[in-house]
C-alpha atoms as a printed R data frame, in Angstrom:
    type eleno elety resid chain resno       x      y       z
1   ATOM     1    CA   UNK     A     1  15.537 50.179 -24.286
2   ATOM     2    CA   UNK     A     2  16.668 50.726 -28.074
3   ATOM     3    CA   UNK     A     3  15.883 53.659 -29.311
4   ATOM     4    CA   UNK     A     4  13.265 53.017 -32.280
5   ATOM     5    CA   UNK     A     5  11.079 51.507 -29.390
6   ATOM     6    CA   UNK     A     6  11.621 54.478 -27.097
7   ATOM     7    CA   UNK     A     7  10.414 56.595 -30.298
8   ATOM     8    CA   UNK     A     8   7.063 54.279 -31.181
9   ATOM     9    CA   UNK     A     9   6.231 54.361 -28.253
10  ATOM    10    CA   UNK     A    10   6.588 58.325 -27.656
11  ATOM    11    CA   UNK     A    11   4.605 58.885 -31.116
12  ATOM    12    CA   UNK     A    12   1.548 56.046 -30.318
13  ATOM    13    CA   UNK     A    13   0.913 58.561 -27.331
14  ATOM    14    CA   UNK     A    14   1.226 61.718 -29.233
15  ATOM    15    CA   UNK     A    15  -0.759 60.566 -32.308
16  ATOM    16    CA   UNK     A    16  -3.617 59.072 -29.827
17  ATOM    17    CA   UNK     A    17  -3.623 61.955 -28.021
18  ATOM    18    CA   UNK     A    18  -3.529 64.422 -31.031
19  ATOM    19    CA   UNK     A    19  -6.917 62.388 -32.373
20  ATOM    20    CA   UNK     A    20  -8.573 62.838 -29.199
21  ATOM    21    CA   UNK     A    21  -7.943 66.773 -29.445
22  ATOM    22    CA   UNK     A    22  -9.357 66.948 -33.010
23  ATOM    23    CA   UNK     A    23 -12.278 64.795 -32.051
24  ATOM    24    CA   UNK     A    24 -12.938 67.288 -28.854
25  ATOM    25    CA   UNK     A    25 -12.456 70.122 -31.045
26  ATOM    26    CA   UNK     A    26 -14.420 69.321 -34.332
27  ATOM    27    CA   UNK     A    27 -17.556 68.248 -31.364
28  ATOM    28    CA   UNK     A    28 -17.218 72.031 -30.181
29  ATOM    29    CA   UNK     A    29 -17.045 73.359 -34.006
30  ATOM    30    CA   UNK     A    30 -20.602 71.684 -34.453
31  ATOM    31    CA   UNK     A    31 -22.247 73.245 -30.945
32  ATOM    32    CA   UNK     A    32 -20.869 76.787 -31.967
33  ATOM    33    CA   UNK     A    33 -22.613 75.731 -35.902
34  ATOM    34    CA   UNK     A    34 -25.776 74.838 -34.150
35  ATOM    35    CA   UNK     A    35 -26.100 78.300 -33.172
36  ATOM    36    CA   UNK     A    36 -27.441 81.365 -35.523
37  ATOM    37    CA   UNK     A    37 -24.919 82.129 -37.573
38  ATOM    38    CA   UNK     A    38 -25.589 85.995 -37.180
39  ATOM    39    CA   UNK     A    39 -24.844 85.371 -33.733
40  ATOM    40    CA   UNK     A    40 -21.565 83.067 -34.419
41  ATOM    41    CA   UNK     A    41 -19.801 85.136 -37.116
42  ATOM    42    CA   UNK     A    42 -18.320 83.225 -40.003
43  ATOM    43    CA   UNK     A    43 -15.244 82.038 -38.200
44  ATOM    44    CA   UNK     A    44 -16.044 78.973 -36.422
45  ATOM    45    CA   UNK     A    45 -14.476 76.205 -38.605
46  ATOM    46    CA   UNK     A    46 -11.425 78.745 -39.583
47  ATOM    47    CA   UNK     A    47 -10.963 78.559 -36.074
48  ATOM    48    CA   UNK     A    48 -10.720 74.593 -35.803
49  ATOM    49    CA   UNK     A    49  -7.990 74.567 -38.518
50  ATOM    50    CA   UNK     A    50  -6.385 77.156 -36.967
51  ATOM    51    CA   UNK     A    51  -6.711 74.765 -33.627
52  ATOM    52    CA   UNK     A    52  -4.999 72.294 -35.197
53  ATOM    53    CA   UNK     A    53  -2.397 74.167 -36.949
54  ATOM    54    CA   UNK     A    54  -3.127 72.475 -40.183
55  ATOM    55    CA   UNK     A    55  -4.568 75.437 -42.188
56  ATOM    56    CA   UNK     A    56  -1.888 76.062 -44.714
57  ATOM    57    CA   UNK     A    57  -2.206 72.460 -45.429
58  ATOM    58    CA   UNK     A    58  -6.087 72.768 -45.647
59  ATOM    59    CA   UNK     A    59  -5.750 76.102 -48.218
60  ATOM    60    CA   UNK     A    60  -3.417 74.298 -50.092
61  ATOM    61    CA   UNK     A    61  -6.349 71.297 -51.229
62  ATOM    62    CA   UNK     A    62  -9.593 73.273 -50.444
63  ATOM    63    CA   UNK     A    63 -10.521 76.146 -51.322
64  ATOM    64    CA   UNK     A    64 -13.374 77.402 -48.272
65  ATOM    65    CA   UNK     A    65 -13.684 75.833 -45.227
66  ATOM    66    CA   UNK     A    66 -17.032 74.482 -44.505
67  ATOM    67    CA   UNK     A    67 -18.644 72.275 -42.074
68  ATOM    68    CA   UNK     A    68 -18.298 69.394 -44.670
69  ATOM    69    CA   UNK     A    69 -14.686 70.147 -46.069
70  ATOM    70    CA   UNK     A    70 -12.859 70.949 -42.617
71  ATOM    71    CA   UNK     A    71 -14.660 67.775 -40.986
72  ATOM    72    CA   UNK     A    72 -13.819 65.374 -43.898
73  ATOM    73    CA   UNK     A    73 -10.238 66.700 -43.758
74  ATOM    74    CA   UNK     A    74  -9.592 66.699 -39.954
75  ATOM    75    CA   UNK     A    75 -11.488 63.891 -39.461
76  ATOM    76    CA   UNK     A    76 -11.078 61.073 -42.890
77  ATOM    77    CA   UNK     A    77  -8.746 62.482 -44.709
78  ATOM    78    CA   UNK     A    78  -5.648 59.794 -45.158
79  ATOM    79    CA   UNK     A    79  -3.528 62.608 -47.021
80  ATOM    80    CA   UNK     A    80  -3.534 64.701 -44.335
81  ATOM    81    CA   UNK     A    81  -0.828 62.953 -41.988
82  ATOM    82    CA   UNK     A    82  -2.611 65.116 -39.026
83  ATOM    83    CA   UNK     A    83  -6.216 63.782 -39.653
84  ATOM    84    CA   UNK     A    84  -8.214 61.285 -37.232
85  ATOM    85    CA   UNK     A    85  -7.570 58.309 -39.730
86  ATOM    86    CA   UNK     A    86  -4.361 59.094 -40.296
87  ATOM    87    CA   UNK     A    87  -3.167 59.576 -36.290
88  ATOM    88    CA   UNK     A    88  -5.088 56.587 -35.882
89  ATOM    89    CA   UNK     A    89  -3.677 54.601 -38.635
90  ATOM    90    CA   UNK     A    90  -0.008 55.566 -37.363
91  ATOM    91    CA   UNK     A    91  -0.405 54.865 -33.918
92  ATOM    92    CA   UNK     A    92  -1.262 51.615 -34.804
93  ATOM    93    CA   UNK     A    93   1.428 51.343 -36.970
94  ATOM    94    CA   UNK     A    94   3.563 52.589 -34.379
95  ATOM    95    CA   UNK     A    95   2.364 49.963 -31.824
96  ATOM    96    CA   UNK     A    96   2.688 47.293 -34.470
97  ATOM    97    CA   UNK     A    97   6.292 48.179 -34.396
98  ATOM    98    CA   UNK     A    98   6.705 47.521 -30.640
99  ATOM    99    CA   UNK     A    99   3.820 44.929 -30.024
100 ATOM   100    CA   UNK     A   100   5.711 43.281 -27.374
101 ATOM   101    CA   UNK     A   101   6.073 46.163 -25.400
102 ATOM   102    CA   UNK     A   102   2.459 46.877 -25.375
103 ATOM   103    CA   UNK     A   103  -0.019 44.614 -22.822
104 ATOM   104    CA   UNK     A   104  -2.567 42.694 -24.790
105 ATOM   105    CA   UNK     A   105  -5.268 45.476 -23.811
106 ATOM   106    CA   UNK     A   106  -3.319 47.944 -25.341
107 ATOM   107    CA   UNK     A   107  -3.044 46.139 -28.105
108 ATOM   108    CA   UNK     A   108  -6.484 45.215 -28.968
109 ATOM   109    CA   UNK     A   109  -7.846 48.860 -28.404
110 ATOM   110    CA   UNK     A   110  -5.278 49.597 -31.066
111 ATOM   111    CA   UNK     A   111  -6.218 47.073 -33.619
112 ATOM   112    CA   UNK     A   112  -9.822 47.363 -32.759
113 ATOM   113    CA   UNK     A   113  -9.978 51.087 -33.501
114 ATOM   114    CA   UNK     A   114  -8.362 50.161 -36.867
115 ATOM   115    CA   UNK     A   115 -10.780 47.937 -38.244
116 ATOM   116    CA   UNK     A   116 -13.446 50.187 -36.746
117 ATOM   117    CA   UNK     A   117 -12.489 52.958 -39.037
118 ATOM   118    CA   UNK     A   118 -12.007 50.309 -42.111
119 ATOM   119    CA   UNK     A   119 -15.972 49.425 -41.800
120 ATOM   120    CA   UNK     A   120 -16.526 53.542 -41.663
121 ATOM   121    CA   UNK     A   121 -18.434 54.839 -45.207
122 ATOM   122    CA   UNK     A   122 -17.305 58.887 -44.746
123 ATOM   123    CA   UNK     A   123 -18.976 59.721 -47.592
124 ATOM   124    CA   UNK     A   124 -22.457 58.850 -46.028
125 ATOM   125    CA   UNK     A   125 -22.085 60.490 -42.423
126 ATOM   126    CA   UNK     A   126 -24.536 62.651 -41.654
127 ATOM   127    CA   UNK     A   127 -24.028 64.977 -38.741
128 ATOM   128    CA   UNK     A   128 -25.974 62.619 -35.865
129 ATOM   129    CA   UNK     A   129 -23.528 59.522 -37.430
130 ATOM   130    CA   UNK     A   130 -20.570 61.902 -37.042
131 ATOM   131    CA   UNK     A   131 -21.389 62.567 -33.631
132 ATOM   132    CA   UNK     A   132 -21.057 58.888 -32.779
133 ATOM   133    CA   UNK     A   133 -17.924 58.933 -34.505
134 ATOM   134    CA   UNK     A   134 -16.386 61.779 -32.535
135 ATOM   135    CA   UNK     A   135 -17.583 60.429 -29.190
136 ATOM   136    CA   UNK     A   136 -16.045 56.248 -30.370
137 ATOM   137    CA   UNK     A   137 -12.953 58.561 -30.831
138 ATOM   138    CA   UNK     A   138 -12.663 60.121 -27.373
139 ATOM   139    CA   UNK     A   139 -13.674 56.397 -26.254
140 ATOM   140    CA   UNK     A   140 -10.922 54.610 -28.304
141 ATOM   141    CA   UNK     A   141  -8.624 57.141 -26.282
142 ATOM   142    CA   UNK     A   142  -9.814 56.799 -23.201
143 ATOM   143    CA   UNK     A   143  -9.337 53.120 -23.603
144 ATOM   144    CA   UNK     A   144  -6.152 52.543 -24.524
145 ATOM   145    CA   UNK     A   145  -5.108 55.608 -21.704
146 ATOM   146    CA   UNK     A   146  -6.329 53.241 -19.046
147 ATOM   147    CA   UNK     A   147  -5.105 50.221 -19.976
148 ATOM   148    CA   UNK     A   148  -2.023 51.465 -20.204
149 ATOM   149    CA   UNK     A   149  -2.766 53.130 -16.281
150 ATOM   150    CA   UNK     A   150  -3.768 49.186 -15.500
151 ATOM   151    CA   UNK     A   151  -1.699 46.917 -16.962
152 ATOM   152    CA   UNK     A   152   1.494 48.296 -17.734
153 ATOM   153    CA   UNK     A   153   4.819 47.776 -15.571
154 ATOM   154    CA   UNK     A   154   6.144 51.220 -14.581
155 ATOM   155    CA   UNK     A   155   9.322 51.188 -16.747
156 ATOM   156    CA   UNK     A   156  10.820 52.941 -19.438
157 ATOM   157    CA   UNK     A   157   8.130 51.563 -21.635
158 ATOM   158    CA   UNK     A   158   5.483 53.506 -19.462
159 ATOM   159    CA   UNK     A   159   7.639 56.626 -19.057
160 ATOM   160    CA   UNK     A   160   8.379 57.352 -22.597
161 ATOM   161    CA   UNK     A   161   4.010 56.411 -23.183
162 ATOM   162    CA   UNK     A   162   3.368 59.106 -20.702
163 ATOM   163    CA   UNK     A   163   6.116 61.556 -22.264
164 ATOM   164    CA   UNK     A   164   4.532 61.881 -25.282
165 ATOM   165    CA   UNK     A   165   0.908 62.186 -24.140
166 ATOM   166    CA   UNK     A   166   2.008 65.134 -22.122
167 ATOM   167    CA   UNK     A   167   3.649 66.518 -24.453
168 ATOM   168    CA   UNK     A   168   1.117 66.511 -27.314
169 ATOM   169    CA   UNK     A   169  -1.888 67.352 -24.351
170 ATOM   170    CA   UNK     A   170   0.393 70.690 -23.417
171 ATOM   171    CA   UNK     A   171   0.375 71.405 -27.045
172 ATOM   172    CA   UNK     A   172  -3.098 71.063 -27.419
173 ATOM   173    CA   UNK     A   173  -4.468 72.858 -24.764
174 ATOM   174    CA   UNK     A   174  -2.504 75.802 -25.306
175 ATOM   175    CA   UNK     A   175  -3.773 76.246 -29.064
176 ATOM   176    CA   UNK     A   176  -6.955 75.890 -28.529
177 ATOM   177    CA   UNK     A   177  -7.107 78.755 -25.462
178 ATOM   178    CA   UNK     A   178  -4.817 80.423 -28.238
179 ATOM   179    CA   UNK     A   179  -7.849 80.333 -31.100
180 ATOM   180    CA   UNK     A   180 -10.101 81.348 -28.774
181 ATOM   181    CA   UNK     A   181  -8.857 84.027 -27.442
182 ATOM   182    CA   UNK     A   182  -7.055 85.433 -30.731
183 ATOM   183    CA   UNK     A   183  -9.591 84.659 -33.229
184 ATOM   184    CA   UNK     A   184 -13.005 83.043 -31.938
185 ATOM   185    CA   UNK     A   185 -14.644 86.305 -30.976
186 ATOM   186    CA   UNK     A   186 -16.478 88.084 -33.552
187 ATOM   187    CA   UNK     A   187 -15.879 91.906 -33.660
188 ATOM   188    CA   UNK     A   188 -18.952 92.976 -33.256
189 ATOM   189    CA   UNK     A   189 -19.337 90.429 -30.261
190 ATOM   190    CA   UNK     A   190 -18.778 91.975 -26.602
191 ATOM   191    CA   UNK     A   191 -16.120 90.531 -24.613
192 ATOM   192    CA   UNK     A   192 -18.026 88.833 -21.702
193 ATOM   193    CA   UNK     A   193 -21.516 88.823 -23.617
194 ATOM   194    CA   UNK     A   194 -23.646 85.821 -24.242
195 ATOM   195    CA   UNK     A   195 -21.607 84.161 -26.851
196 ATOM   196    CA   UNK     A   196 -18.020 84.817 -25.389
197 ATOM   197    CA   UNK     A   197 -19.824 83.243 -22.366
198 ATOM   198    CA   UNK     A   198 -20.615 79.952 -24.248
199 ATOM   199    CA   UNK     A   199 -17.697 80.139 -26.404
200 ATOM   200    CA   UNK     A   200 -15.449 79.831 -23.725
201 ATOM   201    CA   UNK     A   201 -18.188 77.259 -21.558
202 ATOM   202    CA   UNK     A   202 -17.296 75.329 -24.767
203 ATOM   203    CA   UNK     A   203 -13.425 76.002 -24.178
204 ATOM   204    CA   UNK     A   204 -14.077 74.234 -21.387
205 ATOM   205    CA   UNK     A   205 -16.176 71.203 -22.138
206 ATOM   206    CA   UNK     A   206 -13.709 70.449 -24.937
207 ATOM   207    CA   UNK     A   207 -10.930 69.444 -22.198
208 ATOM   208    CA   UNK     A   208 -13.720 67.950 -19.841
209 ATOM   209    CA   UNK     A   209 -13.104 70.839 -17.450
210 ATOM   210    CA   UNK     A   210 -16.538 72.276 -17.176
211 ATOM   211    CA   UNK     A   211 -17.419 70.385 -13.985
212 ATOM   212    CA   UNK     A   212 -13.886 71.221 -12.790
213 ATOM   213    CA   UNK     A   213 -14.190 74.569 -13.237
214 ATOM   214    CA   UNK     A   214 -17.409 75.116 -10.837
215 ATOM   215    CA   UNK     A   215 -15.751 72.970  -8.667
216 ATOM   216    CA   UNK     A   216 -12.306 75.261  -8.573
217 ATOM   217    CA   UNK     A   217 -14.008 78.274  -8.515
218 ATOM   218    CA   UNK     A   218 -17.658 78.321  -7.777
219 ATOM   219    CA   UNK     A   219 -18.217 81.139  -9.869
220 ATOM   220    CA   UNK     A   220 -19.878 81.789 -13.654
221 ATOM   221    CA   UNK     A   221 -17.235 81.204 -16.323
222 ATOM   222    CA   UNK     A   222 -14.881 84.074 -16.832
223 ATOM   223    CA   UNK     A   223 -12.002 83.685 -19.474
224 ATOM   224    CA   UNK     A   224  -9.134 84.761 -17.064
225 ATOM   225    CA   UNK     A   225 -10.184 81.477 -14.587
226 ATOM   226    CA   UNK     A   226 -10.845 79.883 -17.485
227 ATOM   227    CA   UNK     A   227  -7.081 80.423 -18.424
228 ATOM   228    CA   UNK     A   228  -6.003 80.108 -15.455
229 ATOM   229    CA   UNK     A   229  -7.652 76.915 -14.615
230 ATOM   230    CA   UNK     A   230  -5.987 75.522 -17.998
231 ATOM   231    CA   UNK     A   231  -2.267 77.298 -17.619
232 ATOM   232    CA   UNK     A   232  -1.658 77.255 -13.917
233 ATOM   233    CA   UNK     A   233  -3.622 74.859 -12.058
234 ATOM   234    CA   UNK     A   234  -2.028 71.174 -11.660
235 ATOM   235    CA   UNK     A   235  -4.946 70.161 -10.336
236 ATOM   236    CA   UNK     A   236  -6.444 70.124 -13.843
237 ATOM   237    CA   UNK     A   237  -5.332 66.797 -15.881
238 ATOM   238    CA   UNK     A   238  -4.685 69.380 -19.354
239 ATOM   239    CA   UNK     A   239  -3.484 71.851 -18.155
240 ATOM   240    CA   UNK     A   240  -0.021 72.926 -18.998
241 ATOM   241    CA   UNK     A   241   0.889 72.882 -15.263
242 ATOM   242    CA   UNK     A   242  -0.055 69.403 -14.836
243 ATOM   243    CA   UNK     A   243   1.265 68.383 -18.207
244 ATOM   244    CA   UNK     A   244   4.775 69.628 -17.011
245 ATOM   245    CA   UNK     A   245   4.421 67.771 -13.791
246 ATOM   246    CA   UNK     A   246   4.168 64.582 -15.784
247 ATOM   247    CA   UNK     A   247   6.683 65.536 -17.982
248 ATOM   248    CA   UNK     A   248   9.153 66.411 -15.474
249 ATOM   249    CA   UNK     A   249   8.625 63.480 -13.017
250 ATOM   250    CA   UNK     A   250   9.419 61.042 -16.111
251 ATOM   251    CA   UNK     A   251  12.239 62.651 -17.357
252 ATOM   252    CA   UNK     A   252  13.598 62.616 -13.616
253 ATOM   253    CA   UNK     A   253  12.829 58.761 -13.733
254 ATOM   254    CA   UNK     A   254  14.501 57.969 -16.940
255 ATOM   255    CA   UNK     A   255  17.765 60.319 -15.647
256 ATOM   256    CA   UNK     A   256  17.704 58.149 -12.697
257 ATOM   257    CA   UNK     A   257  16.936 54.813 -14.846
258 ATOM   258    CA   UNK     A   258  20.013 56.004 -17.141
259 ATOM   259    CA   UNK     A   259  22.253 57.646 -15.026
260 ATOM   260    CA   UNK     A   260  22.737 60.737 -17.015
261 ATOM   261    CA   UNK     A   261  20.454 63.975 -16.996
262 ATOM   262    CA   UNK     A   262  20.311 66.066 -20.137
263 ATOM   263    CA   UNK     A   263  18.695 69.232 -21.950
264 ATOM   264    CA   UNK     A   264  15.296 67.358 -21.886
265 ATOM   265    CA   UNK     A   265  15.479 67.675 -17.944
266 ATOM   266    CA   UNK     A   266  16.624 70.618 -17.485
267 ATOM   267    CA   UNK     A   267  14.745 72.752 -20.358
268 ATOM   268    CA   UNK     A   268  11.578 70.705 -18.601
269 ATOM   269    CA   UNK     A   269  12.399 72.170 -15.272
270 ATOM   270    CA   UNK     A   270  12.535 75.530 -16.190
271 ATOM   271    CA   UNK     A   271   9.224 75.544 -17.747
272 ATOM   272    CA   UNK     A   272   7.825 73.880 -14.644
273 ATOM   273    CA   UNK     A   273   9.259 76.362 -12.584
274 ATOM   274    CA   UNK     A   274   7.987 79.275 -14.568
275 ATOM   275    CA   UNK     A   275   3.886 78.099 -14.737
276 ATOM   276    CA   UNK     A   276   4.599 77.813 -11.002
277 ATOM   277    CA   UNK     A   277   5.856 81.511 -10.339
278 ATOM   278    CA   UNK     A   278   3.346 82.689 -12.676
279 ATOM   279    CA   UNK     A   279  -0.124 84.438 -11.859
280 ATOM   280    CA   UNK     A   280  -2.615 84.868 -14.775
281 ATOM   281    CA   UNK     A   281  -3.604 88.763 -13.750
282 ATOM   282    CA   UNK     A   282   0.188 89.012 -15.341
283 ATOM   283    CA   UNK     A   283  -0.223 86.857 -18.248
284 ATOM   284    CA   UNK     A   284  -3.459 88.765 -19.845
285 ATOM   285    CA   UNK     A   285  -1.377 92.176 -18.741
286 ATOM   286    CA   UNK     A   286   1.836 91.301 -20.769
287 ATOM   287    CA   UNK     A   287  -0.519 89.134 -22.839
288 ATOM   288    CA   UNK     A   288  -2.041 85.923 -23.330
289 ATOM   289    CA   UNK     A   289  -1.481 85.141 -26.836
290 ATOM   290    CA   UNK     A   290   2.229 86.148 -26.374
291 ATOM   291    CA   UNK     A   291   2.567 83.465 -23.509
292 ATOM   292    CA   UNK     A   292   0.746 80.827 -25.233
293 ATOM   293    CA   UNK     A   293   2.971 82.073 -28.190
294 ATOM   294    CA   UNK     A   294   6.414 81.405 -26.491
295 ATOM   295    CA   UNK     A   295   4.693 78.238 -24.101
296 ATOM   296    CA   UNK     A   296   4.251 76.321 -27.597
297 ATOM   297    CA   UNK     A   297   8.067 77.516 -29.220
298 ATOM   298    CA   UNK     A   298   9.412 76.181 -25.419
299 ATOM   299    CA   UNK     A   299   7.345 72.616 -25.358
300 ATOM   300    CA   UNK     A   300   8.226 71.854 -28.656
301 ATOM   301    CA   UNK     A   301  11.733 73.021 -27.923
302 ATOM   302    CA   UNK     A   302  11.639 69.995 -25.219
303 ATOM   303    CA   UNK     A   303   9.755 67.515 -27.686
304 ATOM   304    CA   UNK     A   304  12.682 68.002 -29.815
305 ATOM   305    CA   UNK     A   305  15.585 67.683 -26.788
306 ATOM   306    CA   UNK     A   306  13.808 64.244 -25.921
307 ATOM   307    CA   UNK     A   307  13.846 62.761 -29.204
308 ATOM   308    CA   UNK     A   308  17.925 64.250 -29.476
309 ATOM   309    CA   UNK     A   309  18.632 62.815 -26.204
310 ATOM   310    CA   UNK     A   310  16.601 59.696 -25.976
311 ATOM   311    CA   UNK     A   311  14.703 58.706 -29.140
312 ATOM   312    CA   UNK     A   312  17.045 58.898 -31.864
C-alpha cells in the first residue's frame, strides 16, 4: 500500500473518532450546565476545552468561555482545524483521497455527513436543536465504524482504519479522566459527595460505559473503578487497555504483512505490557494525573513512530 493511502486512511479514523469525543463531551458539558450553577462551580466549559486540548487556541479568539462561545468553537467553527466541522470536513477529504479503498457504505456515510452539516444554520441552534446535532454526530460515527466492521476486507486498508481509531480513542479517554480528575471538582465540593458522584456518572456515560460499569462491578460509582474500568480493563471498548490491544494486534499484522517489525511495535508492546502489570490502588498512590500525564507523552510517542515507519 503507498504510503499517502496508508496516511488518509489513518487520519479519516482519527478525525472521525476525535468528532465523536467532542460530540460526547460538549453532551456532558450541557448535563453538568443544567445543574445549579452554585452547585457546579464556574468550571464546566473550561473543563471541555481543556478536554480537548484546544484552549490556548480558544484564548487566543475568545475572550470567556461560555456555553455559546466554547460550543460554536468546538462544534462549527471551520478555523479551528480541531472543531466538529472541521474533523468532519477532513475526514471526508481524507476519504476523498482514497475513495477506492473505502466500500461504498463507507463512502456514503462520509459524503452524507458532509452535506448534512452544509444544510446546518449554527447561528440559529438552540440548545434542544444542538442536542440533535450532537447525537447525528455520535450516529454519523457509529455508522461509518460499522460499515467499516461489515464490509471491509481485513487488509492493510482495515489495519491502518483501526490504527488510528485506537489511537485517537486512547487519547481521548485519557484526557477526559485527566479533566476530571485535575480540574472538574470544585473546591468547595467534597470528594465523593453528590456532584463528584454525578460528575464522574457523567465520566462515564460520555464513553457509553455506564451500563458497563454496573455490570463490572455491581457497585455505586466510585472514581478509582471508574478509572480503573477506563485504564485497565480490556473488556471496556475505550479503555486504554483495550485500545492497546487493538493497536498492538495490527501492528503485529502489518509486521507480518511487511516482513519487518519496527519502533511502532515494539514502543506498542511495552505500553501493553505496562496497563497489564498495573493495578489502579498504585496509580492514584503515585498519582493519577501523573500516569495519564506520561500515558498521553507515550501514545503519541507511538502515533508519531507509525506515521515514521509506515505513513510517510
Amino acid at each position: 500500500m503507498l504510503s499517502r493511502t496508508a496516511d488518509s486512511l489513518f487520519w479519516t479514523a482519527r478525525y472521525l473518532e476525535r468528532a465523536d469525543f467532542l460530540a460526547r463531551i460538549l453532551d456532558s458539558a450541557l448535563r453538568l450546565s443544567s445543574m445549579p450553577a452554585a452547585k457546579v462551580g464556574p468550571n464546566t466549559w473550561e473543563s471541555v476545552l481543556a478536554s480537548a486540548g484546544v484552549a490556548d487556541a480558544f484564548y487566543a479568539k475568545r475572550q470567556t468561555a461560555t456555553e455559546r462561545t466554547v460550543r460554536d468553537f468546538l462544534a462549527f467553527d471551520p478555523d479551528n482545524p480541531s472543531s466538529i466541522y472541521s474533523c468532519l470536513a477532513t475526514a471526508r477529504a481524507n476519504g476523498r483521497a482514497v475513495r477506492t479503498a473505502l466500500t461504498h457504505e463507507m463512502w456514503e456515510c462520509l459524503n452524507d455527513a458532509w452535506h448534512g452539516l452544509q444544510n446546518l444554520d449554527a447561528g440559529r441552534t438552540g440548545r434542544d436543536a444542538f442536542t440533535h446535532f450532537l447525537e447525528w454526530v455520535e450516529q454519523v460515527t457509529l455508522v461509518f465504524d460499522g460499515s467499516a466492521r461489515r464490509t471491509m476486507l481485513r487488509n492493510d486498508a482495515y489495519w491502518f482504519l483501526r490504527l488510528g481509531g485506537a489511537s485517537e480513542r486512547a487519547d481521548n479517554t485519557a484526557r477526559i479522566l485527566d479533566v476530571k480528575y485535575h480540574l472538574l471538582l470544585p473546591e468547595r465540593e467534597q470528594v465523593g459527595g453528590g456532584l463528584d458522584h454525578f460528575q464522574w456518572t457523567t465520566i462515564l456515560r460520555e464513553v457509553s460505559a455506564l451500563t458497563a460499569y454496573h455490570w463490572v462491578y455491581r457497585d455505586r460509582v466510585k472514581p478509582w473503578l471508574v478509572a480503573d474500568l477506563l485504564i485497565l480493563n480490556p473488556q471496556m471498548p475505550r479503555s486504554l487497555a483495550s485500545c492497546y490491544e487493538v493497536t498492538t494486534n495490527y501492528l503485529d499484522l502489518l509486521a507480518e504483512a511487511y516482513g519487518s517489525t519496527g519502533q511502532s511495535q515494539r514502543r506498542a508492546h511495552r505500553i501493553r505490557a505496562q496497563l497489564a502489570s498495573a493495578r489502579i490502588n498504585d496509580i492514584f498512590q503515585s498519582g493519577l494525573h501523573e500516569f495519564i500525564t506520561g500515558f498521553l507523552t507515550d501514545n503519541a510517542g507511538v502515533a508519531a513512530a507509525i506515521a515514521e515507519q509506515y505513513l510517510v
